[in-house]
C-alpha positions as CSV (number, residue, x, y, z in Angstrom):
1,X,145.2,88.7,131.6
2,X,144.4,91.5,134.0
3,X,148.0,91.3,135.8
4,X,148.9,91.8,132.5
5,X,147.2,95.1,131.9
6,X,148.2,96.6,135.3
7,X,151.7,95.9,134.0
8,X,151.2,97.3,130.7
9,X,149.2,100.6,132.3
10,X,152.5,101.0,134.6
11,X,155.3,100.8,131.8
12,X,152.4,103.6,129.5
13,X,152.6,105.5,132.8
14,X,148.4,105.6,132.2
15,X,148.1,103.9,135.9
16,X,147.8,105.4,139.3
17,X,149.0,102.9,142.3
18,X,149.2,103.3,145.7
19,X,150.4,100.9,148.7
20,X,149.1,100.4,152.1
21,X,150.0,98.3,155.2
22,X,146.5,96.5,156.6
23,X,146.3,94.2,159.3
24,X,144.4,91.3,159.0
25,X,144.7,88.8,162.3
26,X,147.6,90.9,163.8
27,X,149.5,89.6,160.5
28,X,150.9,93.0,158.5
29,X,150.1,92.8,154.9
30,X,151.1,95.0,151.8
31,X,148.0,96.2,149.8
32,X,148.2,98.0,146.1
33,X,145.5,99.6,144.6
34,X,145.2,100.6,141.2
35,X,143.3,102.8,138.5
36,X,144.0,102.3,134.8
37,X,142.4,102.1,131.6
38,X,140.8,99.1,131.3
39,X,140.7,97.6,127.9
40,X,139.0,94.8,125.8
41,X,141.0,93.6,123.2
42,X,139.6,93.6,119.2
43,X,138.7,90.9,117.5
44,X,142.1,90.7,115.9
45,X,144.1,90.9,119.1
46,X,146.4,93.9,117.5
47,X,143.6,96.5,118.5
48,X,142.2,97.3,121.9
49,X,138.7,99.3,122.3
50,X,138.5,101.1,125.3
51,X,136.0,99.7,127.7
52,X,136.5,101.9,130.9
53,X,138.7,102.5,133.7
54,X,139.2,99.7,136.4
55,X,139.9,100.0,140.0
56,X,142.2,96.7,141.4
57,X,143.0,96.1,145.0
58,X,145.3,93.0,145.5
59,X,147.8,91.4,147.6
60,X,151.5,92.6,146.7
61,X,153.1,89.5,147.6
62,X,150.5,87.8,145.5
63,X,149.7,90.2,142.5
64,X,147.4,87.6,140.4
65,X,145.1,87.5,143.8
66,X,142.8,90.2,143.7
67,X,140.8,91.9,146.9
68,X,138.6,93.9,144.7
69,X,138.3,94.5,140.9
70,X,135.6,96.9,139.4
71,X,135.5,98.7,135.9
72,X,134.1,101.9,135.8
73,X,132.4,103.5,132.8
74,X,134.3,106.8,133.3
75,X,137.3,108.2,134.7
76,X,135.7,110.1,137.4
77,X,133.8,107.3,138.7
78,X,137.1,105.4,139.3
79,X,139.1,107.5,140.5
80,X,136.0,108.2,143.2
81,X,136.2,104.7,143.6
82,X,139.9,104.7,143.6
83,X,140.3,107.8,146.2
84,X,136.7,106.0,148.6
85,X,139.1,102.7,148.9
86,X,142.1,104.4,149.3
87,X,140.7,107.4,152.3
88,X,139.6,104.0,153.9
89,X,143.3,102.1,153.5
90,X,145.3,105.1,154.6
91,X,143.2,105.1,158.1
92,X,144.0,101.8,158.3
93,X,147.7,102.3,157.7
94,X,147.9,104.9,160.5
95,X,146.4,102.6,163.0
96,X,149.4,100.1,161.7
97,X,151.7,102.3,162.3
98,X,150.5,103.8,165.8
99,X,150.4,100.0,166.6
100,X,147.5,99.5,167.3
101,X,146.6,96.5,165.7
102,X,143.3,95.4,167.4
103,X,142.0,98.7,166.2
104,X,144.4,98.2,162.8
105,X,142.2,94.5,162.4
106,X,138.6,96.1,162.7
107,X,139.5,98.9,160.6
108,X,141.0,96.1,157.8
109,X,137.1,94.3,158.5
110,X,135.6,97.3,157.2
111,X,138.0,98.4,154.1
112,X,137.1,94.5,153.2
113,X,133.5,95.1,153.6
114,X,133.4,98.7,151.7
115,X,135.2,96.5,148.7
116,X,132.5,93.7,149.0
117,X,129.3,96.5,149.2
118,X,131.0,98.5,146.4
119,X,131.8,95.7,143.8
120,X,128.8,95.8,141.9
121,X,128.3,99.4,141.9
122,X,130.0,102.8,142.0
123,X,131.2,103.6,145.6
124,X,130.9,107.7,144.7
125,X,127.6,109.6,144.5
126,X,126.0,111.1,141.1
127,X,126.5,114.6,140.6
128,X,124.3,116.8,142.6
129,X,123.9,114.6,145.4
130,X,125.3,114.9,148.8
């Protein structure tokens, strides 16, 4: 069901997606994160509520495997989220591409362990706080 909504939020043009290049083991894999309305469908399947906006990381060989999966009660909270992971994946890319891969693997470690530490809760600060 939710590869279904990413799908459906891409054809609307409602989704933002990015792709990045990790390393995990010296192996080079294809990353795509994703913000887009997340919604819960009615009780008569022909209406859908809104319920937030979710953030998705997954695999892009294996799109029904996700990395990281979150729904966020606003739109600013996910795209925080959304642009947190993503500073993270892009620094991680760049080490790919400089070839440096033991540098690219610990830098992959620590993307996976921001998605782990932020999956219950939102990886941006309130307003106000620094």
């Amino acid at each position: 069901m939710r590869s279904h909504q990413i799908w459906a939020a891409s054809l609307l043009g409602t989704q933002v997606q990015k792709t990045f290049r990790i390393s995990e083991g010296q192996d080079i894999s294809e990353i795509v994160m994703s913000l887009y309305p997340d919604e819960r469908m009615g009780s008569d399947d022909s209406s859908a509520e809104p319920e937030g906006w979710a953030v998705s990381v997954y695999y892009k060989a294996a799109p029904d495997t996700f990395m990281f999966q979150q729904t966020f009660p606003t739109e600013r909270e996910a795209q925080g989220a959304f642009d947190d992971l993503a500073n993270v994946a892009a620094e991680v890319e760049g080490l790919v591409r400089e070839e440096k891969f033991e540098e690219a693997d610990k830098a992959t470690i620590a993307l996976l362990d921001k998605m782990k530490a932020n999956s219950g809760e939102t990886p941006i600060l309130p307003i106000g706080q620094a």
